[in-house]
N, C-alpha and C positions, 0 to 999 in steps of 0.2 A: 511732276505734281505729287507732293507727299497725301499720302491716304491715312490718314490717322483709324487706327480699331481701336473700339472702346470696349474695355473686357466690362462683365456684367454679374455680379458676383451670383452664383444658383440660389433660386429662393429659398426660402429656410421655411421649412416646414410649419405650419400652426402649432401654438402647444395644444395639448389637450388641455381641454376646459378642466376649469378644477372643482373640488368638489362643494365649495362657496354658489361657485357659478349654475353646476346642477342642480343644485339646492334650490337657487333663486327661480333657477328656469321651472319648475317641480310647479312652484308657486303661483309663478305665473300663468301658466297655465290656464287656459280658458276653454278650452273643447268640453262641454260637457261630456261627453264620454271618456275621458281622462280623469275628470275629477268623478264619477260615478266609481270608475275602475280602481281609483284611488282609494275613494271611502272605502267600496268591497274589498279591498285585499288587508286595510288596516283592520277592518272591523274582524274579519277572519281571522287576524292575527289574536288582536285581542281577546275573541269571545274562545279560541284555543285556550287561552290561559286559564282564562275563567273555567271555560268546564275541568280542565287540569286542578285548579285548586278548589274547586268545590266538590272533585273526587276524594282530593287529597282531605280536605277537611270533613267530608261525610266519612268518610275510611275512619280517620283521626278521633271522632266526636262517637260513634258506635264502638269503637276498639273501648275507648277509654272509660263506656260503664260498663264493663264486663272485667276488665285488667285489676280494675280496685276489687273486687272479688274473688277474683283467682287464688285458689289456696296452694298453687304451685308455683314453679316458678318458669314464667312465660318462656324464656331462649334455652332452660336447660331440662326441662320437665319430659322423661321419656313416658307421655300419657296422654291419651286427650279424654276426659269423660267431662266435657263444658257443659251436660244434660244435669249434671248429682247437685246437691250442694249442701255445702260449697264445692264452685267447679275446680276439674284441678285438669289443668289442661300444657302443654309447651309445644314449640315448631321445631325442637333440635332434631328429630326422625323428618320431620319434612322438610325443615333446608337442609339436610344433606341427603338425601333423597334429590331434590331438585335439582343440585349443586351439580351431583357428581354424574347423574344421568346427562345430565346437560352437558357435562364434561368429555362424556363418553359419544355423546353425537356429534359436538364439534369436531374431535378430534378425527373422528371414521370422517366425517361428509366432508370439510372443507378440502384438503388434500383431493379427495377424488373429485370435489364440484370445481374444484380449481383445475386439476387435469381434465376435463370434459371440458371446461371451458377453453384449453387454451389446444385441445385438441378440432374442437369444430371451428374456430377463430383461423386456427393455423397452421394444422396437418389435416384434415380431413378434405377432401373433394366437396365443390358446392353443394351436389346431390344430395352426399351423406351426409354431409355438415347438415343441410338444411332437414334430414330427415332427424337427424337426430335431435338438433333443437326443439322441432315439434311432439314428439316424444315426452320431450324435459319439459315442456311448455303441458302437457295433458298430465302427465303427473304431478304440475302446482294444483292442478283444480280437483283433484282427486279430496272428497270430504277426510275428516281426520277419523269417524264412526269404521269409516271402508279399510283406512288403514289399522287400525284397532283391530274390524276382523278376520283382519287376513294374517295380523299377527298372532292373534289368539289361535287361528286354525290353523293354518299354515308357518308361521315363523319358530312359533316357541314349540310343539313337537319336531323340527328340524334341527335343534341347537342342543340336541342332548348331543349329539358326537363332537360338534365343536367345544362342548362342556367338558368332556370327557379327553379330548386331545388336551383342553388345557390343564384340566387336572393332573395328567398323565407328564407332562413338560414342563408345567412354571406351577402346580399347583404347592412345591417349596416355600414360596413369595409367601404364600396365606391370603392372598387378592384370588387368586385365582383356583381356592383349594374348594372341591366340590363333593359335599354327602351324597348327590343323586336326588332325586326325585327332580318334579316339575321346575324346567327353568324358567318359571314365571319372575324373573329378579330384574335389579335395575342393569343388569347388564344386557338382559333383552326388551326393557325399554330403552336404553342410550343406543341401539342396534336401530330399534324402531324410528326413533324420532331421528335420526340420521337418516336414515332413507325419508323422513318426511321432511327434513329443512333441507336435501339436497337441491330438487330444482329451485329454491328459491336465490341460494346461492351460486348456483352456475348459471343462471339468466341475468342476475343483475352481473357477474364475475365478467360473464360471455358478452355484455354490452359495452363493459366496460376494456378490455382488450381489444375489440374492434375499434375503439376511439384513438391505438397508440398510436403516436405521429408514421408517416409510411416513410417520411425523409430520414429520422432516426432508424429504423431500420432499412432503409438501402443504404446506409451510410456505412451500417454494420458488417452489411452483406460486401460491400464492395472495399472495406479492409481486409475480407478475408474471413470472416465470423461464421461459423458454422448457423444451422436456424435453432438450434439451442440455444448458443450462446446470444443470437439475438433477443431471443426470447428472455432469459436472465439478464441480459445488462439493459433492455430496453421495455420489452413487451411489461414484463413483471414492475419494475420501479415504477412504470406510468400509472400501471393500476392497482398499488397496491394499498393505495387510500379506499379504491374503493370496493376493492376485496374485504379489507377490515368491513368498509358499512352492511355488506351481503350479510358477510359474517356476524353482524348483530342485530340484521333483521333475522337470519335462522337462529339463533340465539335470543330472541323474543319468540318466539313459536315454540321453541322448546321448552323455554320456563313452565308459558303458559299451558301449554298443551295437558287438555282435559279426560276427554274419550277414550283417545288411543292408548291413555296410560292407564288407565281404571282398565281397561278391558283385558290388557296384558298383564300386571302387575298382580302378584299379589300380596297384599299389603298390612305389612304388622308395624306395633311402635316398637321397633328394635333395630339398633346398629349394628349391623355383620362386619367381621373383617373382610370379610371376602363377599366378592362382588355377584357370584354365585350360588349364593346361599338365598332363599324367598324372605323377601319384608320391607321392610322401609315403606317409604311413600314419596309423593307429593303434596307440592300445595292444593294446584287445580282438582288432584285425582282426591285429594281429603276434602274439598270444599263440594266434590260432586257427589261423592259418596255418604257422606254424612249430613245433607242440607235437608235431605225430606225428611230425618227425625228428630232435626233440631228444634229444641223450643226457641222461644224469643233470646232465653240468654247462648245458647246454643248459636243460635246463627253469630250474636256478635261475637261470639268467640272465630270464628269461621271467619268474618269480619276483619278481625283483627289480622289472623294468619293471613289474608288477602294484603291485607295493609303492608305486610312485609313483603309478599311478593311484588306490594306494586313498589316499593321501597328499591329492592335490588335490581328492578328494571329499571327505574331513574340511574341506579348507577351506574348501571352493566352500561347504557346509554351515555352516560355522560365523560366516562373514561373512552370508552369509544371517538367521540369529539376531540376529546382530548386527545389521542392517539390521532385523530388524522389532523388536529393544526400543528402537531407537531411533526408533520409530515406533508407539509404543504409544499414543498416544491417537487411533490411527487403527482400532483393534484393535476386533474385535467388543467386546470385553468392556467396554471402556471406552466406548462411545458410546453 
């Protein structure tokens, strides 16, 4: 007696729904608490924007009766007297002042927030690891007043010998060529504000390294891969989108940063070649210092220089994005 089998081809899997179909489901929807959750998250989206362009237009509308007045010239005016008049005021001493201090932080903190991070993630024992994170976690909450004064008191009398070895070895360059006296300069503000954007950048760096896949790296390990090289052909590429974002959240703190710069700084309208030499300014640190004696046209001056700083944070931010969609397959999501 023949026994026929019947072969049965394996199911094929569902497609995923598309995004017509989400769309429609979205719609449908009947839970009221769906559609509550719904309304709140669009209405939050929306009223972001709103206050975003009623920033941006209040910013805009007070800059622009003070601008038609200025009897100097706003991007290259090394002056601010917005009190005389006619005012004659410019922001060339304060963005580069801002520019270059902010320069001088990224460059100190990210390297080391990024070695701390990938040291408690991946070389350090639970214990230390977790001591250490706690640590980097009580120096976010640390006020910027606190760091101010411990810069004033403690940082900038300590940085006359570092002033001095550098004068003594690269002071040739002219960046680093030092007359003496008080290194109240933006080199020890870019010193300061790096130790103040540090933790924010090795907590978000440090979270984002504990998410690298564990399959990628035992796959690494068991070709042969030293734990360096895991780290650079896996740990690193997985987060280095979101290294970049740490990187411009510390890098919005340092823009803005008020307190700790006025307290450290001190500040003339004048460009040094050298990074060592006292003056310059910022934005924040000129809009804190000079607001109690501004009159009405005075502040929209102040106003205006605010306008610009919120100007280069939309950019510093939107090249940012920029830089991480064009690195999306480095992206949690996609790996």
């Amino acid at each position: 007696m023949d026994i026929s089998t019947k072969t049965t081809a394996p199911p094929t899997p569902a497609d995923p729904p598309t995004p017509a179909l989400q769309k429609s489901a979205s719609r449908g929807a009947t839970r009221p608490g769906d559609r509550i959750f719904l309304g709140l998250s669009r209405g939050s989206g929306i009223l972001l924007l709103v206050i975003m362009a009623a920033i941006a237009a209040f910013l805009t509308y007070r800059a622009s009766l003070v601008l038609s007045k200025n009897d100097g010239n706003f991007l290259t005016t090394f002056e601010w007297n917005a009190n005389a008049t006619p005012p004659v005021f410019g922001i060339a001493v304060l963005a580069f002042g801002t520019i270059v201090s902010s320069v001088i932080a990224m460059v100190i903190a990210v390297p080391v927030a990024v070695g701390i991070a990938l040291f408690i993630t991946h070389y350090a024992p639970k214990k230390i690891g977790g001591t250490i994170a706690y640590v980097v976690d009580l120096l976010a909450a640390v006020p910027s007043i606190v760091y101010g004064l411990w810069g004033a008191l403690f940082l900038v009398p300590h940085l006359t010998g570092f002033y001095s070895w550098l004068d003594d070895y690269f002071g040739w360059t002219g960046i680093f060529e030092w007359q003496g006296g008080a290194p109240r300069t933006l080199l020890a503000v870019g010193i300061l504000l790096a130790i103040m954007i540090l933790p924010i950048i090795t907590n978000v760096s440090r979270e984002v390294f504990r998410q690298a896949p564990l399959m990628h790296q035992e796959a690494a390990l068991a070709l042969g891969a030293t734990r360096w090289e895991v780290i650079r052909m896996s740990v690193i590429p997985f987060g280095r989108s979101g290294v970049i974002s740490a990187s411009m959240l510390g890098l919005g703190r340092a823009l803005g940063e008020t307190m700790a710069v006025a307290t450290v700084l001190s500040p003339s309208f004048e460009i040094n070649a050298s990074l060592l030499d006292p003056g310059g300014g910022t934005f924040a640190q000129n809009i804190a210092a000079k607001f109690s004696e501004a009159t009405e046209q005075g502040r929209d001056a102040l106003i205006a220089s605010g306008l610009v700083l919120f100007v280069i944070t939309l950019v510093v931010n939107g090249a940012a994005r920029a830089i991480i969609a064009r690195r999306k397959e480095y992206s949690g999501a996609n790996a």
